[in-house]
C-alpha positions in Angstrom: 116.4 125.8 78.2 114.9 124.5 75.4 111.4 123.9 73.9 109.3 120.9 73.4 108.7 119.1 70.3 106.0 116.9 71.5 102.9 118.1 70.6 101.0 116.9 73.2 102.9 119.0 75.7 101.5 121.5 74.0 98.2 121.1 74.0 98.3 120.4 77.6 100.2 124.1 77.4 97.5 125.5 75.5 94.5 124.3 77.7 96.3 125.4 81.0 96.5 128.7 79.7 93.1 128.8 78.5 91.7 127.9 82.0 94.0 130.7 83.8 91.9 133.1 81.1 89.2 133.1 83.7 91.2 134.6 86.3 90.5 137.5 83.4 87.0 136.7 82.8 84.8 134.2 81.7 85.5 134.0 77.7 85.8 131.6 75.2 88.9 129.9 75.9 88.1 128.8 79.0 84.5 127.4 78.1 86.4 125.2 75.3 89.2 123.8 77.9 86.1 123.1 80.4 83.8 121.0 78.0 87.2 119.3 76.6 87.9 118.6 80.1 84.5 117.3 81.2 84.0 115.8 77.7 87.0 113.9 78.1 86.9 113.0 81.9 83.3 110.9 80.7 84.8 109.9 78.2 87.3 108.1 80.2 84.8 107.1 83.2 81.9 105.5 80.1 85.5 103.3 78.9 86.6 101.9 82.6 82.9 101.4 83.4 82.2 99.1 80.5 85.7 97.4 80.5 85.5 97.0 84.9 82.2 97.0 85.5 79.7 95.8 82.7 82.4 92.8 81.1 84.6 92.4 84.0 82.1 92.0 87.0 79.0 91.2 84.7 79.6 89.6 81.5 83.0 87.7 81.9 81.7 86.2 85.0 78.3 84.8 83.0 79.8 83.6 80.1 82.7 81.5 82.1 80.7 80.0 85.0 76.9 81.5 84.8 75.9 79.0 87.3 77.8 80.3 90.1 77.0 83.8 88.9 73.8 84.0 88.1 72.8 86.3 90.9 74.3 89.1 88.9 71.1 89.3 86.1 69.7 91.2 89.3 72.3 94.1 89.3 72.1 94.1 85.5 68.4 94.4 85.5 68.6 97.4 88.1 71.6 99.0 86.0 68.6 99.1 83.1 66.2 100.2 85.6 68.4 103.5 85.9 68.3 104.0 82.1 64.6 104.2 82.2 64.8 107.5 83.1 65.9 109.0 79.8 62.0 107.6 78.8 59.4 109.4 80.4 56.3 106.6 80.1 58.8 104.1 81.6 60.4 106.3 84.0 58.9 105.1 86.9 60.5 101.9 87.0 64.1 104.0 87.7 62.7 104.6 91.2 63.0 100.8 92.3 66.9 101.0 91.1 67.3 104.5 93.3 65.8 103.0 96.2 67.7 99.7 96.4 71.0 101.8 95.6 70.0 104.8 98.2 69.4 102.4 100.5 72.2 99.9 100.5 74.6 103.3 100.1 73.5 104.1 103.2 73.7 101.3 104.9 77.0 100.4 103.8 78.2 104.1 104.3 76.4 104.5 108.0 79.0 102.1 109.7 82.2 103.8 108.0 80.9 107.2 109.2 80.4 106.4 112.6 83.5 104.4 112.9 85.6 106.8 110.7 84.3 110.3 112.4 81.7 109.1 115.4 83.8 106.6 117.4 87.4 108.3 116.6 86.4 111.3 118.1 84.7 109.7 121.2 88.0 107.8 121.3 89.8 110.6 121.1 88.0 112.7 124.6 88.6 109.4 126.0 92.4 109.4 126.5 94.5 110.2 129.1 95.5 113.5 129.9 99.0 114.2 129.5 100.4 117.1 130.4 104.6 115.9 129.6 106.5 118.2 127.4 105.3 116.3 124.9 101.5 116.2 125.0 101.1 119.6 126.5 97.8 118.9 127.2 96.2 118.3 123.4 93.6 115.7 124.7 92.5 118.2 127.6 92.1 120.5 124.7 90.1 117.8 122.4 87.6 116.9 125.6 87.2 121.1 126.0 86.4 121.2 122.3 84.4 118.6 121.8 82.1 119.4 124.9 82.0 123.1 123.8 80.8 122.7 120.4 78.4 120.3 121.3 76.9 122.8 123.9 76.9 125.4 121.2 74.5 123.0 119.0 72.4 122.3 122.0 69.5 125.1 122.1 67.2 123.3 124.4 68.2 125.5 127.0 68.9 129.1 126.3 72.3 130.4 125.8 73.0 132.4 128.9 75.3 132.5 132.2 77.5 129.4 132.2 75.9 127.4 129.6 76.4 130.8 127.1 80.0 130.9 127.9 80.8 127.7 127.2 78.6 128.2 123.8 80.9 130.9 123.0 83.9 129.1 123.7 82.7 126.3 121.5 82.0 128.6 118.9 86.1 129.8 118.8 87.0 125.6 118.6 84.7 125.7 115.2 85.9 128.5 113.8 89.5 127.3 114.5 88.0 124.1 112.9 86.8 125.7 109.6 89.4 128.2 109.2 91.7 124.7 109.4 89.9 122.8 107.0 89.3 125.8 104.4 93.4 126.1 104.4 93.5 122.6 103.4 91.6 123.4 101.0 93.6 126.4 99.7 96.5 124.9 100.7 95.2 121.8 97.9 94.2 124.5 95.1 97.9 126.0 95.4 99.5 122.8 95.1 97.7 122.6 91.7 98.4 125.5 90.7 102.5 124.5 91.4 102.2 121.7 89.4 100.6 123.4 86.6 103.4 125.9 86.7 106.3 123.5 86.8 105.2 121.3 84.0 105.0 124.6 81.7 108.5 125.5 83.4 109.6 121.7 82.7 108.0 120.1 80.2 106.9 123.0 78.3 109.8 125.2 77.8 112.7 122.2 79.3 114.0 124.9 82.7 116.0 122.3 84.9 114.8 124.0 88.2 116.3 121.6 90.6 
């Protein structure tokens, strides 16, 4: 084992520690590492923005070919749109800018969606049920789930007899569907926190764990 000389290491070292100080309590140390890290994370986004987006897709284009690429004054002109909103007499004219980019986000994004979540689970009730020792059944459990937690979310008819059972059995599939998705989401937070520890086991103090 021994110690790192770079100092970098160890002011990586010092601001992992200070963010583990909130599993103390909220203090100064961890305040500093959070605006550092948020201070330096816009930092970084305000450098690739003007180097990928404002000369690379804006001003690069122009000054090469701007007869092909004049179109792009538009965009520009909407970017300063957004900026309006930092002055309050001019403020208004930032609502055009949302509008066009709410709107076109959402058109772009509405087909993803569907095809990424909508159609894949319809495609997904819709195969054939195998019961081999391999399949076991899953897409006779999928269909069951699907249809039960869509009758749990249906509330035009009350929830009673056959139509409450099936509620309830829906309501097990999206618990069982939560409970899943919040362990990914532990199960993402731990893998952090591993790789927090092994670079201070590593890098920091030079262990040779494996």
């Amino acid at each position: 084992m021994h110690l790192s000389t770079d100092p970098w290491v160890w002011i990586a070292f010092f601001f992992t520690l200070s963010i583990f100080t909130f599993l103390w309590k909220d203090n100064f140390l961890y305040k500093l590492a959070e605006n550092v890290t948020v201070g330096i994370g816009m930092g970084f986004w305000i450098v690739l923005w003007w180097n990928q987006t404002v000369v690379g897709q804006f001003w690069t284009p122009l000054s090469t070919d701007f007869g092909s690429n004049f179109h792009l004054i538009i965009p520009a002109i909407m970017g300063l749109f957004m900026i309006t909103r930092i002055i309050p007499k001019y403020a208004w004219m930032s609502r055009y800018a949302l509008a066009f980019t709410i709107g076109s986000g959402a058109g772009f994004g509405l087909p993803r969606v569907i095809q990424g979540g909508v159609l894949q689970q319809l495609y997904a009730t819709l195969l054939p049920i195998n019961f081999t020792s391999v399949g076991l059944g899953y897409n006779l459990i999928i269909i069951i789930g699907t249809l039960s937690s869509l009758i749990y979310f249906f509330f035009s008819k009350e929830h009673k007899g056959a139509i409450g059972g099936v509620a309830k059995l829906g309501i097990w599939f999206l618990m069982i569907g939560f409970g899943a998705t919040f362990g990914y989401t532990v199960m993402a937070r731990l893998s952090l926190f591993i790789g927090r520890v092994l670079f201070i086991l590593k890098d920091v103090f030079g262990m040779h764990l494996f």
